[in-house]
N, C-alpha and C positions, 0 to 999 in steps of 0.2 A: 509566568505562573510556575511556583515551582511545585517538583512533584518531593512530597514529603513520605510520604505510608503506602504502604503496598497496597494494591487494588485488586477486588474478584472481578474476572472479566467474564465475560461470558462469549459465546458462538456468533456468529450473526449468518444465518444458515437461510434459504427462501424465502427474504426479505423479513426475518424475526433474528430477536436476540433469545437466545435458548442458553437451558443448561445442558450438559452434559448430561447422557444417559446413563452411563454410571457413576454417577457422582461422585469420580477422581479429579482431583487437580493436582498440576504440575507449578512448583513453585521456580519463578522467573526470575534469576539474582542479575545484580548488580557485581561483576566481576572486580571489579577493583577493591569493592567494599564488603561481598559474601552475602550485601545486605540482602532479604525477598523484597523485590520493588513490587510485585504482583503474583497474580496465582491464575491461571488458564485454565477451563475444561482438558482434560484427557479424552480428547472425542474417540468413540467407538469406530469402526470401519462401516458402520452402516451411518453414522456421520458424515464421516469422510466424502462416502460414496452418496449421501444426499445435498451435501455442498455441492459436488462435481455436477450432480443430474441438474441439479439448481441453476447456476452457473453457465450451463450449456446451453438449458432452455433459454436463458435472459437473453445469452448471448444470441442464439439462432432466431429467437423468436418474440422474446418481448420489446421490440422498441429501436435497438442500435442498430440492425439490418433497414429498418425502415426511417433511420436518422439519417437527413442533409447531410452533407460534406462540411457547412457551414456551422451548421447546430452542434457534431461532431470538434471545432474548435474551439466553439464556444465551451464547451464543457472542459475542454482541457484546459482551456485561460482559466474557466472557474477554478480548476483544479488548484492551477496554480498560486491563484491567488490566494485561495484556503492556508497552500503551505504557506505564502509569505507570511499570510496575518496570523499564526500560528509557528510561526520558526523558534522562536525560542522554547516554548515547550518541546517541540518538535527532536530540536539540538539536544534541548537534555536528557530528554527521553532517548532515544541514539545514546548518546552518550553512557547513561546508564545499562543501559542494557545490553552494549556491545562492549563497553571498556574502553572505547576508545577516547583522545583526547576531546574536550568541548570544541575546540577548535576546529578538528578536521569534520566531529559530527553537523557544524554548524556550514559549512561548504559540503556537508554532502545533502541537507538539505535545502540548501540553494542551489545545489545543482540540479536537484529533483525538479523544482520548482523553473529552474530556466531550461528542462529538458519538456515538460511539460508545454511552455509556451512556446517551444521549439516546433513539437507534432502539432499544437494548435493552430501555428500557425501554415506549417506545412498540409493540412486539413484538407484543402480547395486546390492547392498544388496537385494533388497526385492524378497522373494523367493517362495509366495503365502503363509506363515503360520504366524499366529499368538501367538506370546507368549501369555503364560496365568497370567491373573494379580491375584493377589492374594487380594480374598477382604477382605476390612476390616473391624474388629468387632469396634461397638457400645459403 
């Protein structure tokens, strides 16, 4: 899928896609090209600080404290597999928006994606201890 024309994106803030409260946008270039690939809300601080409040509750309170260790890898496999079935848009979007070559953005999203199936799997592994790392000398 390739990405042709710039796109208005919008927030995805307390489980909604919102605009921006003051109706600024920031245009998101394509470095290589100067092209705008897209255009972002200019979220206010009281944005900010309702994504964060948002975000925290999810986290403390809606659902992942009371998620299996199993269900917990399950969602990371999903995860991953989203990016694989999606790596090429994925690559060129990276691609464009950071400048960097197609190539290295298309291994950083397969890295993504086998770092994902890495904690998915490690899910049921973790057994409260800590391996000791060995530090290293100077």
């Amino acid at each position: 899928m390739a990405i042709s024309q710039a796109t208005q994106e919008s927030m995805f803030i307390d489980g909604q896609w919102v605009e921006g409260a003051g109706g600024k946008r920031i245009p998101v270039y394509d470095p290589s090209t100067e092209e705008v690939i897209a255009e972002i809300p200019d979220a206010t601080t009281s944005e900010v600080d309702r994504a964060i409040a948002a975000a925290r509750r999810a986290f403390d309170h809606d659902g992942w404290p009371q998620t299996t260790a199993q269900e917990r890898g399950r969602i990371l496999f999903r995860i991953a597999e989203k990016i694989r079935a999606e790596a090429p848009m994925l690559a060129e979007l990276e691609s464009r928006n950071s400048g960097k070559p197609i190539v290295e953005a298309e291994f950083d999203v397969a890295d993504a994606a086998t770092c994902f199936e890495y904690y998915g799997g490690l899910a049921t592994k973790v057994s409260g201890t800590v391996n000791p790392v060995v530090a290293r000398s100077r």
